[in-house]
C-alpha positions in Angstrom: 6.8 74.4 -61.3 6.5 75.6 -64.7 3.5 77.3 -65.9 1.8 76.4 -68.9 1.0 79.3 -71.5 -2.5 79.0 -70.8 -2.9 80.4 -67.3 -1.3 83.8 -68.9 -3.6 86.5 -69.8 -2.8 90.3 -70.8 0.8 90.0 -69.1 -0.6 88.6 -65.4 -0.9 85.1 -64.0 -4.3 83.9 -62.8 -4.9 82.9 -59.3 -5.2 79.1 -60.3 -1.8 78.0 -60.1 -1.9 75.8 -56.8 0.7 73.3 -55.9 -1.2 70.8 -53.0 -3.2 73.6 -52.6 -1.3 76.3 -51.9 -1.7 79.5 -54.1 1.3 81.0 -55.7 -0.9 84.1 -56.1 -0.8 86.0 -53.1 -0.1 89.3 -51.8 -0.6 92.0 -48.8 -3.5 93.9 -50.5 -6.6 92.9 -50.1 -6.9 91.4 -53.1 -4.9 90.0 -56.3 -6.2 91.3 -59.1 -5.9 88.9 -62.5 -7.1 90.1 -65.7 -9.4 93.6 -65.5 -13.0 92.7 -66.2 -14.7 94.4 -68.5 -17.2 97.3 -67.4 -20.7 94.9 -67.5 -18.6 91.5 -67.3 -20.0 88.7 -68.4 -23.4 90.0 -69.9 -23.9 89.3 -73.7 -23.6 91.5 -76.3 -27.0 93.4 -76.8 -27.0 92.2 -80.2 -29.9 90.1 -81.6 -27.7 86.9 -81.0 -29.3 84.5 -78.3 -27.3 84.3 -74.8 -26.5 80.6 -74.5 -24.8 78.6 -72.0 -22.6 75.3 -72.2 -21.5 73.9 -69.1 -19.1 71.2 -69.5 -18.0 68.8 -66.5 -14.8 67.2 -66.3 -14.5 64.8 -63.2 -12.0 64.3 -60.9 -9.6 66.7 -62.8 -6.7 68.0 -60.8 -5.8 71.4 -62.2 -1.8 71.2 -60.5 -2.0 68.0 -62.9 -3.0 69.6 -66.0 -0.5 72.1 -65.7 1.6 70.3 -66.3 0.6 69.2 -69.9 0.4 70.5 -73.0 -2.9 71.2 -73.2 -4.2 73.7 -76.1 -7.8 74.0 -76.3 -7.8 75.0 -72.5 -5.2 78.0 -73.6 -8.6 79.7 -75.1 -10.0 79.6 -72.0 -9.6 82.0 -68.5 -8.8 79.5 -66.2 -9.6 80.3 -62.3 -8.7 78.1 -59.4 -12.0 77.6 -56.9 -13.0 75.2 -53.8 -15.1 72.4 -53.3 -16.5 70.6 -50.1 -18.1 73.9 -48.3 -16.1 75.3 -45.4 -14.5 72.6 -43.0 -15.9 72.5 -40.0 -19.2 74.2 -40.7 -22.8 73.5 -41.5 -21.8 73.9 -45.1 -19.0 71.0 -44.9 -19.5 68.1 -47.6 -16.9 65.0 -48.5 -15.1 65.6 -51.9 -17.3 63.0 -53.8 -18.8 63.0 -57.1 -22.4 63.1 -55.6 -21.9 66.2 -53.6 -19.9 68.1 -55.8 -22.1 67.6 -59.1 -25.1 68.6 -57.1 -23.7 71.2 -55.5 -22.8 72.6 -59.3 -26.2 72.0 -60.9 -28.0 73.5 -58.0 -25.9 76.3 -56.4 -25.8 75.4 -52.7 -24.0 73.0 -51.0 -25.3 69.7 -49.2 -26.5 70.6 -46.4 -29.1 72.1 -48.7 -29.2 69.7 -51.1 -28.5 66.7 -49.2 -26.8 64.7 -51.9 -23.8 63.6 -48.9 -22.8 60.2 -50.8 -22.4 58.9 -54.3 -25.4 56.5 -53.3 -27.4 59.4 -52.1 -31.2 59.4 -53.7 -33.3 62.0 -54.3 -32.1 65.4 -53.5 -34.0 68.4 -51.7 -36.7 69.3 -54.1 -36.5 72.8 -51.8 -33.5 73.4 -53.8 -34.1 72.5 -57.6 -31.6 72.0 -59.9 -30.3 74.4 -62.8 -32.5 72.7 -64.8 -35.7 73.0 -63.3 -35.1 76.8 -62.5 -34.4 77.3 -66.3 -37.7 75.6 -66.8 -39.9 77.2 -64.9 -38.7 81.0 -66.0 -38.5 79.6 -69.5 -40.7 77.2 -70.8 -39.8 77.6 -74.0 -35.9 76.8 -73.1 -34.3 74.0 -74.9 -32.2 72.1 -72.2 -30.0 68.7 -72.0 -28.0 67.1 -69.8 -25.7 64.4 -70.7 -23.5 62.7 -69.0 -21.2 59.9 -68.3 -21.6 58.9 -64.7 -25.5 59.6 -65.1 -26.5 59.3 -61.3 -27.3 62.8 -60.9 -29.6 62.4 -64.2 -31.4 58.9 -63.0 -31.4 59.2 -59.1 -30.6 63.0 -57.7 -32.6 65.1 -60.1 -34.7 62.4 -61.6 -37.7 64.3 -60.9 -36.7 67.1 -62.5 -34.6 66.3 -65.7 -38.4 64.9 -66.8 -38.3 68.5 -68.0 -35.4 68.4 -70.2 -35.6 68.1 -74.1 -32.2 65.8 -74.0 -31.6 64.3 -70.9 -28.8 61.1 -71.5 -26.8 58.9 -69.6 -24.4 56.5 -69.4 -22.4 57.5 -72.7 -18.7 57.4 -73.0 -16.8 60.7 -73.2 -16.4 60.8 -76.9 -20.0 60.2 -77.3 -21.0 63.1 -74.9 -19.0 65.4 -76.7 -20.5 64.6 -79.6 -23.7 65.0 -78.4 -22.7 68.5 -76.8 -21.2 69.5 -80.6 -24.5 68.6 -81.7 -26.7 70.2 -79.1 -24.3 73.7 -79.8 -25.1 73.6 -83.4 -28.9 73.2 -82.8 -29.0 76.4 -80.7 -29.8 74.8 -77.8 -30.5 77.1 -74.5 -28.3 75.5 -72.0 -26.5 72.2 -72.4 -24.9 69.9 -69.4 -21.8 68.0 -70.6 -20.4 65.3 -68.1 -17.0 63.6 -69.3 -15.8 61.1 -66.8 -12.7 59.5 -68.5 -10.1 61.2 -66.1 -11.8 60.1 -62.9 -11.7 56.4 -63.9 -8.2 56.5 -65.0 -7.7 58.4 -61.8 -8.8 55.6 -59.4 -7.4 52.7 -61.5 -3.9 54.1 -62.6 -3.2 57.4 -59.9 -1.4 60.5 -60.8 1.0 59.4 -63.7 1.3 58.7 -67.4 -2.2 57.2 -67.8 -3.4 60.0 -66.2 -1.9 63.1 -68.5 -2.7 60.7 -71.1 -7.0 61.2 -70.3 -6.2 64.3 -69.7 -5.3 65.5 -72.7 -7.8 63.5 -74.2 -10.0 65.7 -72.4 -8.4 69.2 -74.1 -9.0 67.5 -77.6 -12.6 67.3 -76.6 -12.9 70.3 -74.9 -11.4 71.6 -78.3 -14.1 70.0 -80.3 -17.3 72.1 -78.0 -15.0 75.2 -78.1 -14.9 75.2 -82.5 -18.4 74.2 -82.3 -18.8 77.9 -79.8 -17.1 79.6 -82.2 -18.8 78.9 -85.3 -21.9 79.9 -83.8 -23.9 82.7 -84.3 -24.9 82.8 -80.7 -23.8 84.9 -77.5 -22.5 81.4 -75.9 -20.8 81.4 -72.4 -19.0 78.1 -71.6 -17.8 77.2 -68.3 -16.0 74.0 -67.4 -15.1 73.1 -64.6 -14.8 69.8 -62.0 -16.5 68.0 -58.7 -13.5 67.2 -56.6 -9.9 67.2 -56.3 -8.4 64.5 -56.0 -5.9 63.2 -52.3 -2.6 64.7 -52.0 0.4 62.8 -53.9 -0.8 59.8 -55.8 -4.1 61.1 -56.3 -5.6 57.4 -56.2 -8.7 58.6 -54.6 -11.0 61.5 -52.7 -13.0 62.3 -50.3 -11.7 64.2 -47.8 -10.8 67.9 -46.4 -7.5 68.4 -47.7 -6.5 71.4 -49.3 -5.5 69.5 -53.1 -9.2 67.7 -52.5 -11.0 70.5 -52.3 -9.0 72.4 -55.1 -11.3 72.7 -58.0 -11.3 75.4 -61.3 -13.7 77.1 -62.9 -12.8 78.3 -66.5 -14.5 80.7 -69.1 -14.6 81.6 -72.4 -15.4 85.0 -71.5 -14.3 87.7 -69.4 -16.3 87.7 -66.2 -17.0 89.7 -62.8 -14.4 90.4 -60.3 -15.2 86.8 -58.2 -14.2 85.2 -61.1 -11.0 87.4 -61.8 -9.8 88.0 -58.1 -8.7 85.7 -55.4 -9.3 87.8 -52.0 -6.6 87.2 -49.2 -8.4 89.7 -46.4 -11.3 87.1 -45.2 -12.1 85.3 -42.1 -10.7 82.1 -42.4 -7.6 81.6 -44.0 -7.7 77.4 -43.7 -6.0 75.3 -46.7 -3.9 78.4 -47.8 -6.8 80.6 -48.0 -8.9 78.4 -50.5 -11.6 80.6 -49.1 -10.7 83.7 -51.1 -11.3 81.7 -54.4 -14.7 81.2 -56.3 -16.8 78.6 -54.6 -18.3 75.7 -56.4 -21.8 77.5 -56.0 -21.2 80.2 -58.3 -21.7 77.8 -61.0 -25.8 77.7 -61.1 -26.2 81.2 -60.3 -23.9 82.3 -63.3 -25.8 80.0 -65.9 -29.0 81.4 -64.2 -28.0 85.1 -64.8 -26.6 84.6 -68.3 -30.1 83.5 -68.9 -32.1 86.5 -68.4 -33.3 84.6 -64.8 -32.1 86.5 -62.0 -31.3 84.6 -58.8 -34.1 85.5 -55.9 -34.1 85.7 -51.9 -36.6 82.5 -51.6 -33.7 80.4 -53.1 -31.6 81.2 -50.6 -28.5 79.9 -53.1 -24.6 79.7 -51.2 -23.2 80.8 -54.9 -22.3 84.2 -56.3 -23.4 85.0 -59.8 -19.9 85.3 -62.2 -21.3 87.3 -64.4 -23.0 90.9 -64.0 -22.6 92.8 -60.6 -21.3 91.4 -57.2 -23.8 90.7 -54.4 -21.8 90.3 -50.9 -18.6 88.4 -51.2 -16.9 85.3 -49.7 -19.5 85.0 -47.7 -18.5 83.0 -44.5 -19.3 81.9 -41.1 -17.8 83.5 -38.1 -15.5 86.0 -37.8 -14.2 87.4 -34.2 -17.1 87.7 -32.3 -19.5 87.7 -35.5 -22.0 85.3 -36.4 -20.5 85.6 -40.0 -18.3 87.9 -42.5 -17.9 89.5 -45.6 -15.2 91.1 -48.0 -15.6 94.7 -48.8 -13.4 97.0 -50.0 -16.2 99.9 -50.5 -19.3 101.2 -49.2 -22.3 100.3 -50.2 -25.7 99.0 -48.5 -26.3 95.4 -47.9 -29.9 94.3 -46.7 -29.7 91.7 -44.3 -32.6 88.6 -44.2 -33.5 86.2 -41.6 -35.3 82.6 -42.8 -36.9 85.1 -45.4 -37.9 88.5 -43.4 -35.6 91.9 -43.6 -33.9 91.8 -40.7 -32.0 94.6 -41.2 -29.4 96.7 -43.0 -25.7 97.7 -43.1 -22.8 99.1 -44.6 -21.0 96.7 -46.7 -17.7 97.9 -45.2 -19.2 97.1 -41.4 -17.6 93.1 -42.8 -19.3 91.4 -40.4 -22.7 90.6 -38.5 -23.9 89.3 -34.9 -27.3 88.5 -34.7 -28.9 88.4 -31.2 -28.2 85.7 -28.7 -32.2 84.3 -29.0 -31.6 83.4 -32.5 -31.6 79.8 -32.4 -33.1 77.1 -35.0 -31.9 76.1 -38.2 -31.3 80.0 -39.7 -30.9 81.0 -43.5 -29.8 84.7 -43.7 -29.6 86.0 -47.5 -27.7 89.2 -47.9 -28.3 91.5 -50.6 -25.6 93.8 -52.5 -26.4 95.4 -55.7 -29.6 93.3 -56.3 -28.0 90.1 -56.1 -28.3 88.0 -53.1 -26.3 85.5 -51.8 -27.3 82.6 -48.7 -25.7 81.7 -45.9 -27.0 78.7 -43.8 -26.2 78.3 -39.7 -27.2 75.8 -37.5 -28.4 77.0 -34.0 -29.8 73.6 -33.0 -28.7 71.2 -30.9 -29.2 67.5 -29.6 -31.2 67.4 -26.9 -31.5 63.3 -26.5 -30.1 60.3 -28.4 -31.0 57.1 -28.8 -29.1 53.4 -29.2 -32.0 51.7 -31.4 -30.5 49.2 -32.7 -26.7 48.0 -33.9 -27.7 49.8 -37.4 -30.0 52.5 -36.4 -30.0 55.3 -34.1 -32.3 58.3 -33.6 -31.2 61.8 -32.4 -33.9 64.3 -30.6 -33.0 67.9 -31.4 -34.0 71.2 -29.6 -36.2 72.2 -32.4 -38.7 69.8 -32.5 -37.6 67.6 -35.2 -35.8 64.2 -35.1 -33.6 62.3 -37.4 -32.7 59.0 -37.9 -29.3 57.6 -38.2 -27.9 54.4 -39.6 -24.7 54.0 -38.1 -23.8 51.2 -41.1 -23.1 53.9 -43.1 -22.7 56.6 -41.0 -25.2 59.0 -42.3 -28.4 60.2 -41.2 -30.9 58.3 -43.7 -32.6 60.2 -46.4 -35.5 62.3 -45.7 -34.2 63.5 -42.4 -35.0 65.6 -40.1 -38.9 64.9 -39.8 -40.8 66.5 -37.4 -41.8 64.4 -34.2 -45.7 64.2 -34.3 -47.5 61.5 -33.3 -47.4 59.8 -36.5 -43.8 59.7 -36.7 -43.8 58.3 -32.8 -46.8 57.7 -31.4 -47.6 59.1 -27.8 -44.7 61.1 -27.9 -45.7 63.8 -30.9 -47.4 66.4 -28.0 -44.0 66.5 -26.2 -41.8 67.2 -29.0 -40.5 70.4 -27.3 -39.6 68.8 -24.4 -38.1 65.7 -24.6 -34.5 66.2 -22.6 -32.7 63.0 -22.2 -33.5 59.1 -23.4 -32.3 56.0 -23.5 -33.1 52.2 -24.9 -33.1 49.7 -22.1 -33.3 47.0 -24.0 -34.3 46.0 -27.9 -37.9 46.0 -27.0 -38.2 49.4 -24.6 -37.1 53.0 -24.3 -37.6 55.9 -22.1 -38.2 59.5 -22.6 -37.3 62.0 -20.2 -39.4 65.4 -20.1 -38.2 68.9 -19.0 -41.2 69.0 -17.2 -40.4 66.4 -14.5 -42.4 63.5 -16.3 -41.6 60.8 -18.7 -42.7 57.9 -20.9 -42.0 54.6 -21.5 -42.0 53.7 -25.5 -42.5 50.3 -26.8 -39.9 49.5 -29.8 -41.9 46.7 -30.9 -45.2 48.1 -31.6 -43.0 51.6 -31.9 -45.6 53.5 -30.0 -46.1 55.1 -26.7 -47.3 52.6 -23.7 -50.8 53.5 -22.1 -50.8 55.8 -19.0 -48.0 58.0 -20.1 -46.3 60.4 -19.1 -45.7 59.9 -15.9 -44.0 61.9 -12.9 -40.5 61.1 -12.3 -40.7 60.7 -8.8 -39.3 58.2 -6.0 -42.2 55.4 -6.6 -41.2 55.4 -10.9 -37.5 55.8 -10.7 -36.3 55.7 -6.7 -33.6 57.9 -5.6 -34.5 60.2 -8.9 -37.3 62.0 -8.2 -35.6 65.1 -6.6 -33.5 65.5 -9.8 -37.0 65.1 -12.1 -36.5 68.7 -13.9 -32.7 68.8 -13.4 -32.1 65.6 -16.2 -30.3 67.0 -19.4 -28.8 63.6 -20.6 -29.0 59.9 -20.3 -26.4 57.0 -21.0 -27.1 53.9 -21.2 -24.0 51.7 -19.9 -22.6 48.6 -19.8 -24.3 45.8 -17.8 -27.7 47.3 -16.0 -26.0 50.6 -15.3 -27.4 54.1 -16.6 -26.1 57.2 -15.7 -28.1 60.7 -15.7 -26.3 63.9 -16.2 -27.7 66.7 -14.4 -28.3 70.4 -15.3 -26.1 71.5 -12.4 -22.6 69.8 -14.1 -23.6 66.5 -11.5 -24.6 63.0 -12.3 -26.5 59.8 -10.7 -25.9 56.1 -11.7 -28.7 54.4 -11.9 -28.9 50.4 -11.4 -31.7 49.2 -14.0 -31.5 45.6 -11.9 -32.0 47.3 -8.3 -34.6 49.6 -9.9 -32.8 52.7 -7.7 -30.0 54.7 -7.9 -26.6 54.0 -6.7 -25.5 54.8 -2.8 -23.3 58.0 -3.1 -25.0 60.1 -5.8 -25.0 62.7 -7.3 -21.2 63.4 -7.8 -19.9 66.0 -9.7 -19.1 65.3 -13.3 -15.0 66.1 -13.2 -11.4 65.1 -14.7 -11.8 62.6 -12.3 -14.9 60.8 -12.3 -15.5 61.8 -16.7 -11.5 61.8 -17.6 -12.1 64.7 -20.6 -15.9 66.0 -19.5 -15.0 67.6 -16.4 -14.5 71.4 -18.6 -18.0 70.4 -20.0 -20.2 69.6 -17.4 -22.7 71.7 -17.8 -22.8 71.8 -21.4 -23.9 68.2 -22.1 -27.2 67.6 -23.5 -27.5 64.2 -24.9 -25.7 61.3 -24.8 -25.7 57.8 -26.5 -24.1 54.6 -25.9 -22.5 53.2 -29.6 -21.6 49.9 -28.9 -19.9 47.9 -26.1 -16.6 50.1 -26.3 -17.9 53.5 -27.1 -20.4 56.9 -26.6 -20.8 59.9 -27.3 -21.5 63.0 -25.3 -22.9 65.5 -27.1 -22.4 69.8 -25.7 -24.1 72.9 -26.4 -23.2 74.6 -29.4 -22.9 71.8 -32.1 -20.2 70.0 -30.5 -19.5 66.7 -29.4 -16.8 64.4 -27.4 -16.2 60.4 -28.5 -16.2 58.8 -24.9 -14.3 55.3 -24.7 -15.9 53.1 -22.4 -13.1 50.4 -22.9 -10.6 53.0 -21.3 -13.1 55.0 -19.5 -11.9 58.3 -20.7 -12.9 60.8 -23.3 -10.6 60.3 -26.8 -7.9 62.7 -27.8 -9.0 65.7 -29.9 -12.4 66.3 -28.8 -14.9 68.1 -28.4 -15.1 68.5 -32.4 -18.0 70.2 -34.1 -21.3 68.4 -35.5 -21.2 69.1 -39.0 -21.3 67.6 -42.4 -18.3 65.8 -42.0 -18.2 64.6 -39.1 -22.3 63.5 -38.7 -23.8 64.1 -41.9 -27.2 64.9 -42.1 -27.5 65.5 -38.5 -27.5 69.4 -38.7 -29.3 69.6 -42.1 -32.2 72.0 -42.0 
């Protein structure tokens, strides 16, 4: 592959050169160092010039692709290869979309935060402002735009906060945002959003090819435009460009997924910046997609712009990203680790303040690399580690689901441990915005004052569900009037549910099955079958839930706690520790692969805090 003049700087090669994601900048040390930063990197000059910042989008931009062009204007720049999508398989786990990738950018934590999943996603997590609203509210006096192409993130994510803009456009063509930016960058404006979309469409319509290097150089003409309008300015101006997505390996049609060239992003500068920007670190704790891990992550971008701003990031916001510019806080940041809750580069001592969901929890040496908090930690938990002033977030789900419930063919609601409940469309496979809400008796009537122990449930019908209690009790919930029925809870005894009543406390899951069957899986790794048309459980339970009985559940048995019938020809078991097996009924076995964890990807929304 040959490289293009542009990723050379002071004799070395920067770490972006990927090829389907794999680096070509590796080595045994700890680290491979590209170009030396400067001793305060990235801080403006303490002249009386006015720290700006332009940040210009570029979507759906492969950077293997445009390294193989000509391309000039991005010569002037520091280019760094960086990831996208969070880290597979974790709470942190979003698709490769245009959505979650531009909010993840303009607010500096990924989705599970933010909650922008989908392209069609609404609001986002006002918990987690955007870039612009932070900038606002440390400096009213800021001038701000955004303006962009694809305007979603302008007129549905962040609509509620862009109200604070000066400039806030949408819907422009490329050439028209850039002339807008040159504009904005000649009027001294504070910090300026650029969106150019022209490579994405072509991406989709035409694939990797001629059309394709074709937008992209477009794209380097324009970036050269912003980049004369930087330099005849007056002002300390940073610019960072940088991209949502990747885009699928080969033809690069579309994207979406986990794959290492999908979630192969770049971040570039004008300036010289910290070492997170200038070094890609091979010694972390998971080396998946060619150690894509060891890059800069997508949520440096907000807390860089931040900094540059005189508005230094703070604990509260609990952001994912490391600042670029200035000094490092904690770095690559990442869950798990040997027998660690999560772990951390270091190559030197230093103390590290360690906070749990906002409270010092305690602290350690920087070179300890690692942390395991105690075994009665559970919840939804946001630890923020602070380094040198600047903290960085890390968000882990210690939650599971305790009970699940088949609504309806498009809706499904899922009971977790900590009280709260969310509700699923299974249309589009997501949990539906504004999820989790807390279970109270507004949200389901009669069944608010036993939030905390609701264990198992199941819909008999369209009309009725059941709620199974820890306690030994349950109640019987009207879908039509959605509310609790009179006179409950009840016991669970052998005049409410014959043949059960011995098991009443035992119950951790119930599945509904096909015809008037329902089985109950108990805390001891056994089971009952239950006939809804007898109104009593089967002769010959409880059996033991095994390879034989539960092809695939039998190594699980006593980690179920929830289950849910899908439709006619599939469930799901749900286990301890986020995990969860996809049960065919049709074959009468659990599917290959499984269990697999609950996650972003795999149920979005489900986990979110």
């Amino acid at each position: 592959m040959n490289v293009s003049p542009r990723f050379l700087r002071s004799g070395l090669l920067t770490a972006c050169t990927l090829l389907a994601g794999s680096l070509l900048a590796s080595s045994a040390s700890a680290a491979s160092q590209v170009p030396e930063p400067s001793p305060d990197p990235g801080v403006p000059s303490t002249s009386v010039s006015q720290p700006r910042v332009l940040l210009v989008g570029m979507d759906g931009l492969q950077l293997s692709e445009l390294q193989q062009i000509s391309a000039p204007n991005f010569d002037r720049l520091l280019v760094r290869a960086a990831y996208t999508g969070g880290v597979d398989g974790e709470a942190s786990e979003q698709a490769t979309y245009s959505g979650p990738g531009w909010s993840t950018i303009l607010t500096g934590v990924w989705a599970d935060k933010h909650h922008i999943t989908a392209n069609d996603s609404d609001l986002a997590n006002p918990d987690f402002p955007s870039v612009f609203k932070r900038l606002r509210d440390a400096r009213p006096e800021a001038k701000i735009a955004s303006v962009m192409n694809w305007g979603t993130p302008n007129t549905s994510y962040f609509r509620n906060e862009v109200g604070g803009n000066d400039i806030t456009l949408s819907g422009l063509s490329d050439s028209a945002v850039t002339s807008k930016g040159v504009e904005l960058v000649n009027a001294d404006y504070d910090f300026v959003f650029l969106h150019l979309d022209e490579a994405d469409h072509v991406g989709h319509a035409s694939c990797f090819g001629s059309a394709y290097d074709t937008a992209l150089r477009g794209l380097d003409a324009q970036l050269g435009q912003l980049l004369d309008a930087v330099e005849q300015s007056s002002s300390d101006w940073l610019v960072l460009v940088t991209t949502d997505h990747g885009r699928e390996p080969v033809t690069g049609c579309n994207h979406g997924n986990q794959t290492a060239q999908e979630k192969s992003i770049f971040i570039a500068s004008n300036r010289t910046l910290n070492s997170e920007f200038g070094e890609v670190v091979n010694d972390i704790s998971n080396n998946d997609f060619s150690g894509i891990y060891g890059r800069p992550a997508q949520t440096a971008i907000t807390p860089t712009v931040l900094r540059y701003l005189g508005v230094e990031p703070q604990i509260s916001w609990k952001l994912d990203g490391l600042p670029l510019v200035a000094g490092e806080g904690v770095r690559k940041l990442l869950p798990g680790g040997g027998s660690n809750d999560f772990s951390w580069f270091a190559d030197a001592s230093a103390p590290v303040a360690i906070y749990r969901n906002g409270s010092l929890l305690t602290q350690v040496d920087a070179m300890q690399r690692g942390f395991a908090d105690s075994a009665d930690a559970r919840g939804i938990i946001d630890y923020v580690l602070v380094q040198n002033d600047t903290p960085v977030a890390l968000h882990l789900t210690r939650v599971d689901i305790d009970a699940a419930v088949d609504w309806s063919l498009s809706r499904a609601y899922f009971f977790r441990n900590d009280g709260r409940y969310v509700r699923y469309n299974k249309t589009s496979d997501q949990a539906d915005s504004g999820y989790p809400a807390n279970t109270t008796n507004s949200s389901w009537p009669g069944l608010g004052d036993y939030a905390g122990l609701i264990t198992a449930a199941f819909s008999k019908d369209s009309s009725r569900s059941y709620y199974f209690l820890s306690d030994g009790r349950y109640i019987r919930y009207n879908n039509s009037s959605d509310q609790a029925d009179a006179g409950y809870p009840k016991a669970i005894d052998d005049s409410t549910w014959p043949g059960l009543g011995a098991y009443a406390t035992s119950i951790r899951a119930a599945l509904r099955w096909t015809s008037d069957k329902v089985f109950f899986f108990l805390a001891d790794g056994t089971y009952v079958r239950y006939d809804l048309g007898d109104d009593k459980v089967d002769a010959g339970y409880p059996k033991p839930v095994n390879d034989s009985t539960w092809p695939g559940l039998g190594a699980y048995a006593q980690d179920i706690t929830a289950a849910v019938k899908w439709s006619d020809s599939r469930a799901y078991i749900f286990l301890t520790n986020q995990r969860y097996i996809r049960y065919s009924i049709s074959n009468d076995s659990a599917d290959a692969g499984y269990p697999a964890r609950i996650n972003g990807g795999t149920w979005p929304g489900v986990m979110n805090p």
